[in-house]
N, CA, C and O atoms as CSV, one atom per row, in Angstrom:
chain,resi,resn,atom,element,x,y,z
A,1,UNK,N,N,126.823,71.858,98.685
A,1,UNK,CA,C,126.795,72.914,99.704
A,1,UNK,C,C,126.516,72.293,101.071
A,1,UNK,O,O,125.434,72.037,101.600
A,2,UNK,N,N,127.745,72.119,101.503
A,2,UNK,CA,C,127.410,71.680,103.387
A,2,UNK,C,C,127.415,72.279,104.225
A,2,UNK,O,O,127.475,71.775,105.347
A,3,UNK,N,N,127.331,74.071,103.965
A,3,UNK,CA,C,127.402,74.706,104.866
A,3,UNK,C,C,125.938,75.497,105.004
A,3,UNK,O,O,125.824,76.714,105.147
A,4,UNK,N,N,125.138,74.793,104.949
A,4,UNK,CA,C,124.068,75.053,104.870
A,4,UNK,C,C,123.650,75.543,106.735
A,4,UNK,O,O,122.986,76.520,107.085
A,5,UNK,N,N,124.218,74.625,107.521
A,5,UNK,CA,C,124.215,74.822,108.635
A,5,UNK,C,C,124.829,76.629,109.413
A,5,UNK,O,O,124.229,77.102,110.378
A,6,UNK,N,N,125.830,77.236,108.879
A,6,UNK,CA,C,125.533,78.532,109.007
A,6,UNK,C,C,124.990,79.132,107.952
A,6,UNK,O,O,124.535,80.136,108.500
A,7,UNK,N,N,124.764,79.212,107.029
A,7,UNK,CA,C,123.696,79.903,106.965
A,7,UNK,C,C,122.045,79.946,107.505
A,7,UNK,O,O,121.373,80.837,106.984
A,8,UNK,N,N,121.618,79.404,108.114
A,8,UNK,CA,C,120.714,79.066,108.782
A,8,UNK,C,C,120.545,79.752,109.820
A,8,UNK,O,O,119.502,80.141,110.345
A,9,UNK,N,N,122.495,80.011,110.347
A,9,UNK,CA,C,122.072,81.374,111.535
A,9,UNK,C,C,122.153,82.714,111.171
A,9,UNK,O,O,122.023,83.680,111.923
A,10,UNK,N,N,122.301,82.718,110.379
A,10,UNK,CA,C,122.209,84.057,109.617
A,10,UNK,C,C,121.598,83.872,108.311
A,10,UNK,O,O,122.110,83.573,107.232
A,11,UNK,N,N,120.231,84.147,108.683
A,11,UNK,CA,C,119.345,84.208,106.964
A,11,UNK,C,C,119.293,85.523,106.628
A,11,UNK,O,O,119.181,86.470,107.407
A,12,UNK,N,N,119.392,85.558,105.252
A,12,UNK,CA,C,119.180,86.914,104.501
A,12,UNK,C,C,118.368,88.109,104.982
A,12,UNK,O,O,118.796,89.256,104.855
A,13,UNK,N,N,117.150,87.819,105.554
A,13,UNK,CA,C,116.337,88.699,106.135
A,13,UNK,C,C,116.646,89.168,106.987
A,13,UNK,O,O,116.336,90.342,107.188
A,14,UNK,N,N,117.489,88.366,107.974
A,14,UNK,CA,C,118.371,88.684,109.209
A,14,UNK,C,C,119.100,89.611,109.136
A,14,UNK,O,O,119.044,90.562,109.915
A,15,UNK,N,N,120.057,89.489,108.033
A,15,UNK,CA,C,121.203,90.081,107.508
A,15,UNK,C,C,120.444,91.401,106.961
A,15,UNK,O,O,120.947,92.459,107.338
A,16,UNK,N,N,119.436,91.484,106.223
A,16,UNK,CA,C,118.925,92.718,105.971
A,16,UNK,C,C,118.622,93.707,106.928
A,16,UNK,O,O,118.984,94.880,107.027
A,17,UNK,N,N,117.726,92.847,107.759
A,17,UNK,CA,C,117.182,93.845,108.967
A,17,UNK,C,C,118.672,94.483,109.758
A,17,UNK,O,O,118.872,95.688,109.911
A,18,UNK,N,N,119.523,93.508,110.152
A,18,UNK,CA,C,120.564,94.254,110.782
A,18,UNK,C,C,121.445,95.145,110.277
A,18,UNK,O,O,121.856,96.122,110.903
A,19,UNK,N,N,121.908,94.716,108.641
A,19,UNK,CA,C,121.859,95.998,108.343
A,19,UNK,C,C,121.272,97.478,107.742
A,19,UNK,O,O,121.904,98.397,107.221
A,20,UNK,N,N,119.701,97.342,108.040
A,20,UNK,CA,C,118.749,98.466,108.392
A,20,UNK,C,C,119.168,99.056,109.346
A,20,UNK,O,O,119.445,100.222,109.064
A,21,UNK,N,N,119.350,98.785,110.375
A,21,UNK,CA,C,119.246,98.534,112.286
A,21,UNK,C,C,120.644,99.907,111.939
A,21,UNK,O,O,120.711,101.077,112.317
A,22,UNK,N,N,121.588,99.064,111.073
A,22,UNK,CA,C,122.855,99.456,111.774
A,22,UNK,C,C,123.016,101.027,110.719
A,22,UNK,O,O,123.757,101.981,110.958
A,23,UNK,N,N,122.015,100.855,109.492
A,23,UNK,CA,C,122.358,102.459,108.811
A,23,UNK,C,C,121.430,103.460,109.204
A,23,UNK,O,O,121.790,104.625,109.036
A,24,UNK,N,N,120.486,103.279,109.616
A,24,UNK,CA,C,119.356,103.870,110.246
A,24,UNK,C,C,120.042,104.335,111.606
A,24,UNK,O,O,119.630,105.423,112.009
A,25,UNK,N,N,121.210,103.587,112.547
A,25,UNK,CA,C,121.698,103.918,113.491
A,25,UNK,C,C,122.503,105.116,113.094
A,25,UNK,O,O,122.106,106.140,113.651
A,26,UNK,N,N,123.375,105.255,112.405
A,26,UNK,CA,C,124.101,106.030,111.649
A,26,UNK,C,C,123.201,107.191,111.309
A,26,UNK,O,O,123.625,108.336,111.469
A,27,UNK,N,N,121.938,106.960,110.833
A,27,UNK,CA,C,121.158,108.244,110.523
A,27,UNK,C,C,120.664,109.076,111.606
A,27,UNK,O,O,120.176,110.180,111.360
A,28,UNK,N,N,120.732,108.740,112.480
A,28,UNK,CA,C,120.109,109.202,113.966
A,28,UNK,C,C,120.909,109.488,114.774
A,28,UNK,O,O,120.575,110.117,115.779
A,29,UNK,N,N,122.120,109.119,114.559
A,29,UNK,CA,C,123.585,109.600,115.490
A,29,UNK,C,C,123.205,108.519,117.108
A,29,UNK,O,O,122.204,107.857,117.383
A,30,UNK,N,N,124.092,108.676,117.646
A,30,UNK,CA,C,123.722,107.901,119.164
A,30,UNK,C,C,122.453,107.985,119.572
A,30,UNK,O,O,122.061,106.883,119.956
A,31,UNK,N,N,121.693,108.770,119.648
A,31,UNK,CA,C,120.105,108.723,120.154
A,31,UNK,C,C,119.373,107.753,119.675
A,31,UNK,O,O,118.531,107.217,120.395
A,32,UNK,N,N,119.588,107.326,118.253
A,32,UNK,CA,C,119.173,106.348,117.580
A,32,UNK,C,C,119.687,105.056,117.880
A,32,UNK,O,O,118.988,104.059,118.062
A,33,UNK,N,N,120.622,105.089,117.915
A,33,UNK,CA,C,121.753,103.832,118.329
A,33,UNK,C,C,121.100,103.203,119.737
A,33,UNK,O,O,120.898,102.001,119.916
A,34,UNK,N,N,120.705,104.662,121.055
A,34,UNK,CA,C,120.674,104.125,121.823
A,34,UNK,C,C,119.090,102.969,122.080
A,34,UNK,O,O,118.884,101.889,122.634
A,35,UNK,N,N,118.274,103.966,121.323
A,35,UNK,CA,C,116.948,103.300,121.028
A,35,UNK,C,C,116.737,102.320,120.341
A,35,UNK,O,O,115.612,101.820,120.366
A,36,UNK,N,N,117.880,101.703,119.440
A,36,UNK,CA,C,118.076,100.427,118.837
A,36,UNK,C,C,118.126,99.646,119.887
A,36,UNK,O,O,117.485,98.598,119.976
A,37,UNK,N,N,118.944,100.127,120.821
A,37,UNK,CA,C,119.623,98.817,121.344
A,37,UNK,C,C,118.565,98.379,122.530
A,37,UNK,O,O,118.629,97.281,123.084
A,38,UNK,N,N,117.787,99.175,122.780
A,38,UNK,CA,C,117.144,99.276,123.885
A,38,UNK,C,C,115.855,98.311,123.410
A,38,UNK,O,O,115.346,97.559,124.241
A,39,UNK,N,N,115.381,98.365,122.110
A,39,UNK,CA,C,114.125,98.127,121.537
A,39,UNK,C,C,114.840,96.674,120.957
A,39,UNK,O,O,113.909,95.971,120.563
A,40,UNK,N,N,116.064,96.013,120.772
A,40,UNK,CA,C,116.294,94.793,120.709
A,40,UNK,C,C,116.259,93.811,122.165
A,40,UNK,O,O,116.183,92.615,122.446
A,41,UNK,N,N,116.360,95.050,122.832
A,41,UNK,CA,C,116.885,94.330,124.366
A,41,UNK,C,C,115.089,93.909,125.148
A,41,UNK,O,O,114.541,92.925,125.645
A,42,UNK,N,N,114.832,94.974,124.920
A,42,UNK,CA,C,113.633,94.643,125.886
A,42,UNK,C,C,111.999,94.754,125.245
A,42,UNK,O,O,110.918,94.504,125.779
A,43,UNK,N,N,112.266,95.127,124.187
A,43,UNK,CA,C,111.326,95.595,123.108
A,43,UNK,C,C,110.213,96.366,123.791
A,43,UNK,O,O,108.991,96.255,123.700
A,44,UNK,N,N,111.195,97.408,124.700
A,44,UNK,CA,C,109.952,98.815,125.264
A,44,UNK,C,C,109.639,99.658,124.462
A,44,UNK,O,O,108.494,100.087,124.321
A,45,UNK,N,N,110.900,100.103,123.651
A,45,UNK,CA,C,110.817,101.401,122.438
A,45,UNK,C,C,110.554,100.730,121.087
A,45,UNK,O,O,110.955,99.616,120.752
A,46,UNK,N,N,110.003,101.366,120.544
A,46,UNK,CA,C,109.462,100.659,119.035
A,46,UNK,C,C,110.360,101.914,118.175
A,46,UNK,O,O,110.564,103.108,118.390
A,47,UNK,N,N,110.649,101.212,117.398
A,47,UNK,CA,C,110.610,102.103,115.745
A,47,UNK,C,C,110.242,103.510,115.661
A,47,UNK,O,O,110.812,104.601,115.651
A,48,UNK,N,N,108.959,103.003,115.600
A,48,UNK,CA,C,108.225,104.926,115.621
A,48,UNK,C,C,108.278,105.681,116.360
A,48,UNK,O,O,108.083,106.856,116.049
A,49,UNK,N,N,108.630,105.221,117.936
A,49,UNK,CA,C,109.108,106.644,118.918
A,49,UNK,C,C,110.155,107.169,118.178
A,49,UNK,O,O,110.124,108.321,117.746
A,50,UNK,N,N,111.438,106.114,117.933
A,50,UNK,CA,C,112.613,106.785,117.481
A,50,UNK,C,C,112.262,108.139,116.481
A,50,UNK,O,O,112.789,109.242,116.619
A,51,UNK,N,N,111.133,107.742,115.332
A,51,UNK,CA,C,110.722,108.757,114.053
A,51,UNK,C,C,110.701,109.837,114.811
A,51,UNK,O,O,111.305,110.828,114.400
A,52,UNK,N,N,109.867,109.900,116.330
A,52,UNK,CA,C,109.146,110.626,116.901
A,52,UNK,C,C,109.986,112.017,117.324
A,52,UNK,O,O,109.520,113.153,117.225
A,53,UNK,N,N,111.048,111.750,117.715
A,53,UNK,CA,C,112.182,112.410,118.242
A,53,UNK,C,C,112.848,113.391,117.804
A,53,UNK,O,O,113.540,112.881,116.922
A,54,UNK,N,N,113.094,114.499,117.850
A,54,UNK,CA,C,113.537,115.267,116.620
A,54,UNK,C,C,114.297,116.163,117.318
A,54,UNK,O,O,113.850,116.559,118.395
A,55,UNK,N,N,116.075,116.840,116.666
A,55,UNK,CA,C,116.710,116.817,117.226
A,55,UNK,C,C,116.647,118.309,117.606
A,55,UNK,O,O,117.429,118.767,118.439
C-alpha cells in the first residue's frame, strides 16, 4: 500500500465528521447549511445554536 500518502488527507474521522456536517445539513434545510459553513469558517456559531433554532 503506497498510497498511504492520501489517505492521510483524508482520515476516516474526517470523512465521518464531513459526512455528519453534510446530512445534518440536509436535516436543517439552508439555515443549517448556512450555520455549517459559517462555524467551519470562523468558528463563531457552534453546533448547539444551530439545535437552538427552530423553524
Amino acid at each position: 500500500m503506497t498510497q498511504s500518502r492520501g489517505e492521510a488527507l483524508l482520515r476516516p474521522y474526517e470523512l465521518a465528521v464531513v459526512l455528519m456536517q453534510l446530512w445534518y445539513t440536509r436535516r436543517r434545510a439552508t439555515a443549517g447549511h448556512c450555520r455549517l459553513w459559517l462555524d467551519s469558517a470562523g468558528n463563531q456559531y457552534r453546533p448547539t445554536i444551530q439545535i437552538q433554532v427552530k423553524p
